[in-house]
C-alpha positions in Angstrom: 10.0 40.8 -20.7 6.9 42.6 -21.2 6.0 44.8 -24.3 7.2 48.7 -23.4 3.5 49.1 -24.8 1.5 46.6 -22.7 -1.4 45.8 -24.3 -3.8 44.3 -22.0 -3.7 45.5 -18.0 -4.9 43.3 -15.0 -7.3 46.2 -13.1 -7.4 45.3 -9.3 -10.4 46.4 -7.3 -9.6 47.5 -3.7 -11.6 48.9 -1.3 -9.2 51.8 -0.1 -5.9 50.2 0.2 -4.9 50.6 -3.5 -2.6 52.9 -3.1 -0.9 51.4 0.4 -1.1 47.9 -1.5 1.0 49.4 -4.7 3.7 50.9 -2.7 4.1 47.6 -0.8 4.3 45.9 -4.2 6.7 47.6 -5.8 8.9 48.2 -2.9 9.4 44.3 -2.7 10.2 44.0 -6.8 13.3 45.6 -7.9 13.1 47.9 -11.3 9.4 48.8 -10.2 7.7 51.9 -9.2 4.5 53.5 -8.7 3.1 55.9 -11.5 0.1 58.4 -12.4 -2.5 58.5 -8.9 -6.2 60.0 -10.1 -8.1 61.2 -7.9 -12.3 61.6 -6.8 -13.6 65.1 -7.2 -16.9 65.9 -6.2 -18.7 65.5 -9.8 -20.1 61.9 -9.5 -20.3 61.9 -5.9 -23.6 60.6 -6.1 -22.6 57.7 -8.3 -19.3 56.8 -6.6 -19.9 58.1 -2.9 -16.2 58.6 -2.4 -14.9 61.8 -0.4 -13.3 64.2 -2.5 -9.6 63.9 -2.8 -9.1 60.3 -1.9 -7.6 58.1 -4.4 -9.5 56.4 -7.1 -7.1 54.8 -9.1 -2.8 54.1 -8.8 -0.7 52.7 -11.6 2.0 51.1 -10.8 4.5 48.8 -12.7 6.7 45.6 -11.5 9.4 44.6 -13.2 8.4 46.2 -16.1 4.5 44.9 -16.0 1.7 47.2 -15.6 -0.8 47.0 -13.2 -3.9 49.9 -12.6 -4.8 49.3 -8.8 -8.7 50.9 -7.6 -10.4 51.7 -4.7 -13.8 51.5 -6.1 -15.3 50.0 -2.1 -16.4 47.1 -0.7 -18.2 45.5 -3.7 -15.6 42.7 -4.4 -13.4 40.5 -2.9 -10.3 38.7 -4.7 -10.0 35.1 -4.8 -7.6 32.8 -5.8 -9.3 32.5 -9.2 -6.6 34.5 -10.6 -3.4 35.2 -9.0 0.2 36.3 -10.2 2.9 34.5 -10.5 6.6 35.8 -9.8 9.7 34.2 -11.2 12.5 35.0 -8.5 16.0 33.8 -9.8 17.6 33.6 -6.1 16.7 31.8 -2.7 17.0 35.1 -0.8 14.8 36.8 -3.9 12.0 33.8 -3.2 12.4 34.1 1.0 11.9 38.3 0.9 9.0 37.9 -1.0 7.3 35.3 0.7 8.4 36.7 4.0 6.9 40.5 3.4 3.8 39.2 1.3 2.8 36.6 3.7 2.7 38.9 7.0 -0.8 39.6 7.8 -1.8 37.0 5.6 -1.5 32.9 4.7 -0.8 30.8 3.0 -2.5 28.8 0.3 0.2 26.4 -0.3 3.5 26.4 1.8 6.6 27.5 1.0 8.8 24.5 -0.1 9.8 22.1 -2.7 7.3 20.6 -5.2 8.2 18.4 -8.2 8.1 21.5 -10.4 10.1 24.1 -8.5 13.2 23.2 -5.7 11.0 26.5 -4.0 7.4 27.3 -4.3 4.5 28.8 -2.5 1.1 30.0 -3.3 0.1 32.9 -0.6 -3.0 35.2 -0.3 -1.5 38.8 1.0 -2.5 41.0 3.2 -5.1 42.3 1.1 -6.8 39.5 -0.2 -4.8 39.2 -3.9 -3.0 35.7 -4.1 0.6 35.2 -5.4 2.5 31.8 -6.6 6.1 32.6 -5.6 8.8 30.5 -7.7 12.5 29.9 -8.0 13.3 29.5 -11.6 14.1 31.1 -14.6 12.8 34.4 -15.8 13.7 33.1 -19.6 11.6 29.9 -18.8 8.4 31.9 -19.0 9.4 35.0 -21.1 8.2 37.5 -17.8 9.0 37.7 -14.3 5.2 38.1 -13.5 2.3 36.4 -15.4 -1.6 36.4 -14.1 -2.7 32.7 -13.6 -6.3 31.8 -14.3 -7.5 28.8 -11.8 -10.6 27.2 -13.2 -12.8 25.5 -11.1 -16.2 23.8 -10.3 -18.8 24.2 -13.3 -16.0 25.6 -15.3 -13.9 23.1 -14.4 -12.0 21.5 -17.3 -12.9 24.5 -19.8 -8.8 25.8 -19.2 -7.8 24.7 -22.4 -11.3 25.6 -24.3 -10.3 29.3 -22.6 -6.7 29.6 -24.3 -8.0 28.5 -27.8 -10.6 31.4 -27.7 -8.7 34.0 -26.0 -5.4 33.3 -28.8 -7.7 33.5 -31.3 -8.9 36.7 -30.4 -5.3 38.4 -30.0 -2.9 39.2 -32.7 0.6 37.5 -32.0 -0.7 35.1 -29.9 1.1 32.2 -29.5 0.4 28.3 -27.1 3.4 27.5 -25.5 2.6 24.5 -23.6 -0.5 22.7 -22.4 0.6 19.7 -19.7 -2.7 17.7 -19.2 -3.4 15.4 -16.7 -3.0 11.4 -17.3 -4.5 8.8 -16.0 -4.8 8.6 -11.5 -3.6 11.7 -11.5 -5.6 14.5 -9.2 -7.9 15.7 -12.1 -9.7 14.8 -14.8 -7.7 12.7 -17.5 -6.9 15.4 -20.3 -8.1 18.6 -18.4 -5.0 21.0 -17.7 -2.8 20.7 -15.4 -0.9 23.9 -16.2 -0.7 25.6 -19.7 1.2 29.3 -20.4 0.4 31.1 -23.5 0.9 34.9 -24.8 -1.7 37.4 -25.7 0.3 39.6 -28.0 3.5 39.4 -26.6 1.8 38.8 -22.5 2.6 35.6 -21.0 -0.2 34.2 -19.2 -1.1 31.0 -17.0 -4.2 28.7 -16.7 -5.1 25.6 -14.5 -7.9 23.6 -14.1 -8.7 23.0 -10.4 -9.8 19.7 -9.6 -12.6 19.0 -6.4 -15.2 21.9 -4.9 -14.0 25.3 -4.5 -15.4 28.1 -2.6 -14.7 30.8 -5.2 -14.6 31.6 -8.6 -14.1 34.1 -10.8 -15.4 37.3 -10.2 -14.6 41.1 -11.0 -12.3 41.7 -8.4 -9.9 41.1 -10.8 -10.4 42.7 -14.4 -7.8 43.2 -17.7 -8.1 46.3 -19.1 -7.5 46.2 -23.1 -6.2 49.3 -24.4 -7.6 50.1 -27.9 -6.9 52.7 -30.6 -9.8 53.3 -31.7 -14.2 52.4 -31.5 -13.6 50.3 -34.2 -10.9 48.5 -32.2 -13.1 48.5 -28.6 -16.1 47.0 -30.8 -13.9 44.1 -32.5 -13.0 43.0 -29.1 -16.2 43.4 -27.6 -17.9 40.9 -30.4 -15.3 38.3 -29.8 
């Protein structure tokens, strides 16, 4: 499972469903709950042009990973760029989830079996943030819920350039597996196909998406990298 000190944090950016998207959440996870809920006051009004009293920012934790959820307005949009994908250990686990995260939403890649999962569906929720929901092991990938980086079109077949630098960056970092394609397969012969590696301790996903794509990323989606100290915040900054 995840460090009881989580080092880095994905940061979603909602319009004003932060707080309604965070109870969904962690009403569909077991062992999760919603934390600390800030605030907008009227200092910065003219920056942030929220109302007083609404909610700026909920954190909220699944299965023992952290997530900060914001309603910062209508500025971004998530894609599919970078989604999160859940380990269920159980049919009835995988069905629930797909069945509450899919209503008022779609899917990106049915529910069913694929050669790497006897159950597994990629669906965008409600709110626009996209999920890969999988039957398998939790011990197979070290956390029940891991961000997965899609990269596509001029970025396309950089995946495996992005785990070298991103491990090299991060203390106890560690590449657990980079499958690449082969020859007449869908992409590009050596460009990933799927990879996992840790940041610290943080398991974390990357593909490279083969053909045109109508997305990319953007900062909808964010990881927030807490640091002890300026010199620590300008170390990673550099890198």
């Amino acid at each position: 499972m995840v460090n009881k000190e989580q080092k880095i944090t994905p940061h979603l950016w909602f319009d004003d469903k932060a707080e309604e998207a965070a109870r969904l959440y962690t009403s569909l996870i077991e062992n999760s709950h919603v934390g600390n809920i800030a605030r907008y006051t009227k200092e910065g009004f003219e920056i942030h042009g929220q109302p007083e009293g609404k909610v700026m920012t909920v954190e909220f934790d699944l299965a023992g990973y952290k997530f900060i959820g914001l309603n910062g307005g209508p500025h971004f949009s998530f894609t599919p760029a970078i989604s999160f994908f859940v380990t269920c250990e159980t049919e009835k686990e995988t069905d629930n989830l797909w069945k509450n995260l899919i209503e008022g939403g779609s899917a990106l890649m049915p529910l069913d079996k694929y050669p790497w999962s006897e159950k597994y569906g990629w669906v965008q929720d409600r709110y626009g943030l996209t999920w890969q929901i999988s039957l398998g092991k939790i011990e197979d990938v070290g956390q029940k819920i891991a961000p997965s980086l899609l990269v596509v079109n001029e970025q396309m077949g950089k995946g495996e350039e992005a785990i070298r630098l991103y491990t090299s960056i991060f203390e106890g970092s560690v590449i657990d597996g980079i499958l690449k394609y082969g020859p007449g397969e869908e992409g590009p012969e050596g460009t990933v196909k799927h990879a996992q590696f840790g940041l610290g301790g943080e398991k974390f996903m990357v593909m490279d998406g083969p053909g045109k794509h109508d997305f990319s990323f953007n900062e909808a989606i964010s990881f927030l990298i807490d640091c002890d100290s300026q010199k620590e915040i300008d170390y990673y900054w550099e890198k």
